[in-house]
C-alpha positions, 0 to 999 in steps of 0.5 A: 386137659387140666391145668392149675398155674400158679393157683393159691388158695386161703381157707381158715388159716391155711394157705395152697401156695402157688400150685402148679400141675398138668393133667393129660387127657385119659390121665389117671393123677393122683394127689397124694399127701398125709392129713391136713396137707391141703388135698380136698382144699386143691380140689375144689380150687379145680372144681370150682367151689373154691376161688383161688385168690391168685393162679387160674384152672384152664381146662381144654385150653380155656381158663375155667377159674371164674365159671362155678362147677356145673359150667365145667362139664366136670363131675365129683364123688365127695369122699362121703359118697353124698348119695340122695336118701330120698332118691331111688338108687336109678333115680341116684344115677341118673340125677346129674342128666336130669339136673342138666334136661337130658331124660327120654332114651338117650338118658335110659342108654346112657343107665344101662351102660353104666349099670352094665359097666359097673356091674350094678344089674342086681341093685338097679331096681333098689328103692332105698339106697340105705340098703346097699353095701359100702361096695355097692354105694360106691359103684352107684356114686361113681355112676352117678358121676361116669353117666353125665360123661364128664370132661374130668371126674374128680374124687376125694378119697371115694374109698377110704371108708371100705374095709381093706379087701373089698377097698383094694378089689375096688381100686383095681377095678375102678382102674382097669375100667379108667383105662377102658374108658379113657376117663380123665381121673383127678384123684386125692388121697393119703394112701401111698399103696392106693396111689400107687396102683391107680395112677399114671402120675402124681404130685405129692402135697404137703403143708399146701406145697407140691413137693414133687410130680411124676411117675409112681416109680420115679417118686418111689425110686429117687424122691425129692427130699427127705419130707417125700422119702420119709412120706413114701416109707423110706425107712433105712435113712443115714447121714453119709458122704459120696465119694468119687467114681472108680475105674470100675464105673462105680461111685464110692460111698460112705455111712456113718457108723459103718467101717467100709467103703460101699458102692453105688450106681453113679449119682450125678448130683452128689460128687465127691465129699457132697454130703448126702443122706443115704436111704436103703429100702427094707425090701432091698437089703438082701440076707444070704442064706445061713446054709450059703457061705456070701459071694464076695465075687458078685454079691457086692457091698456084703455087711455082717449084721446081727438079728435084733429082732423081728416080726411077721406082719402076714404077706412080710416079715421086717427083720431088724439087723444091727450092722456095725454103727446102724440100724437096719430094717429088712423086709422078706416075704413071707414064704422066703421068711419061713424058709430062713431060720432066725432067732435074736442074736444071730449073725447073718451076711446082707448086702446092697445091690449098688443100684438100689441106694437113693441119695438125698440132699442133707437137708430140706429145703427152706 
């Protein structure tokens, strides 16, 4: 559908370095990366109101690098929304057919199904769409955008200004609709939970370099390097060497500052005495009930650890252990939380399920 091959863009000091990515038809893709990384300058090098300097956009096959953005049969919801004061809010929604001489009935269909769609019957007939709520501005725009059926809608962060509630209802929504549809969606965005519930992929940008692309569980479960896992909040991070694979099929492993030996799902890419930085998701270390004496037969990789601290964050509570030489952060949901007395001081078992370690290279790359 979309392609970027080689694609580098200069603006006021900073510089997109030879972005490669592919976007497949009625593809949900996200580009996810913190402030700064280059997001909305890489969108509108796809749009067409940047010129790369080098690398093309090829879009269905045909190289679109030189043609401006209303010759791509494309359509944009800036992060701003960019709705018309002076227009009606039909009149917002039907401006990109009009702008392109298509009016009469077919332009009058083509609103209807868009206000049906997108759940917009009540505010239709506004005259001012200073009047809307932050959830109906959003709706009107993505309209606007939908009802020229654009080859690939392209959006910069259409819904970070909402706040968090009505921001998530929208995000599923937008995206039960996409797969509805079929619309081919280029989105940018700095949330990682944003991301990972609307995209079919995504490649991670920082300081104007892909770091990786892929599934939303392949880059959550085994992220390229330190740069991405840390990004994704991979939180638990710990120097450590991999060590052979025993006759019980399992790879050995060991973390500084922690006595015993652990085990671990083989990692092909780590071999014996590779050094390897050990990260552990809070959500994957598992406390043993005070009232349940551990399982050494099946709970394997059992560590003691002591309560430093911990804090209730609503739908979770992060549970900090001393294990040994580490630091180690838990998180519980909040119902199993309240059903686990705790206080700091405490000894409590944990352990680690051999499959849920990521291992990754010491260092970034240069």
């Amino acid at each position: 559908m979309i392609r970027a091959e080689g694609l580098t863009v200069r603006f006021d000091g900073f510089r997109l370095e030879a972005v490669d990515l592919a976007v497949e038809p009625g593809e949900s893709f996200f580009v996810l990366g913190p402030s700064g990384a280059g997001k909305t300058l890489l969108l509108e090098a796809l749009l067409g109101i940047r010129r790369p300097e080098a690398g093309r956009v090829v879009l269905d096959g045909r190289d679109v690098t030189r043609l401006p953005p209303e010759a791509r049969g494309v359509a944009y919801v800036p992060q701003d929304l960019a709705l018309f004061p002076h227009l009606t809010v039909r009149e917002n929604i039907l401006f990109g057919l009009r702008a392109r001489g298509r009016a009469g009935p077919e332009a009058d269909r083509k609103l209807r199904r868009w206000v049906e769609l997108l759940d917009l019957g009540r505010v239709v007939g506004r005259r001012d769409v200073r009047t809307l709520s932050g959830g109906e501005r959003q709706r009107v725009a993505l309209a606007r955008a939908l009802v020229t059926e654009p080859r690939v809608l392209f959006l910069d962060e259409p819904f970070s200004a909402l706040d968090a509630p009505l921001r998530r209802r929208l995000q599923a929504e937008f995206r039960d609709l996409q797969r509805r549809i079929g619309v081919t969606v280029v989105q940018v965005t700095h949330d990682p939970e944003e991301a990972f519930l609307m995209a079919d992929r995504m490649a991670i940008l920082m300081a104007g370099r892909i770091e990786q692309t892929g599934r939303p569980a392949e880059l959550y479960n085994r992220p390229a390097n330190l740069r991405v896992a840390r990004f994704l909040m991979l939180q638990n991070l710990f120097p450590g060497t991999a060590g052979p694979v025993g006759g019980d099929g399992y790879q050995r492993l060991r973390i500084e500052g922690v006595a015993r030996e652990l085990l671990l799902t083989p990692d092909p890419r780590f071999p014996a005495g590779a050094r390897v930085v050990v990260g552990i998701r809070p959500e994957e270390v598992i406390l043993v009930r005070p009232d349940r004496p551990p399982d050494t037969a099946r709970q394997r990789n059992l560590l003691l650890g002591e309560i430093l601290e911990w804090a209730d964050l609503g739908h979770s509570r992060l549970v900090r252990l001393r294990v040994e030489g580490i630091t180690l952060d838990v998180w519980l949901n909040i119902r199993a939380a309240r059903e686990y007395p705790m206080e700091p001081g405490m000894e409590v078992w944990c352990h680690v399920r051999p499959w849920s370690f990521c291992l990754l290279p010491p260092e970034d790359p240069a």
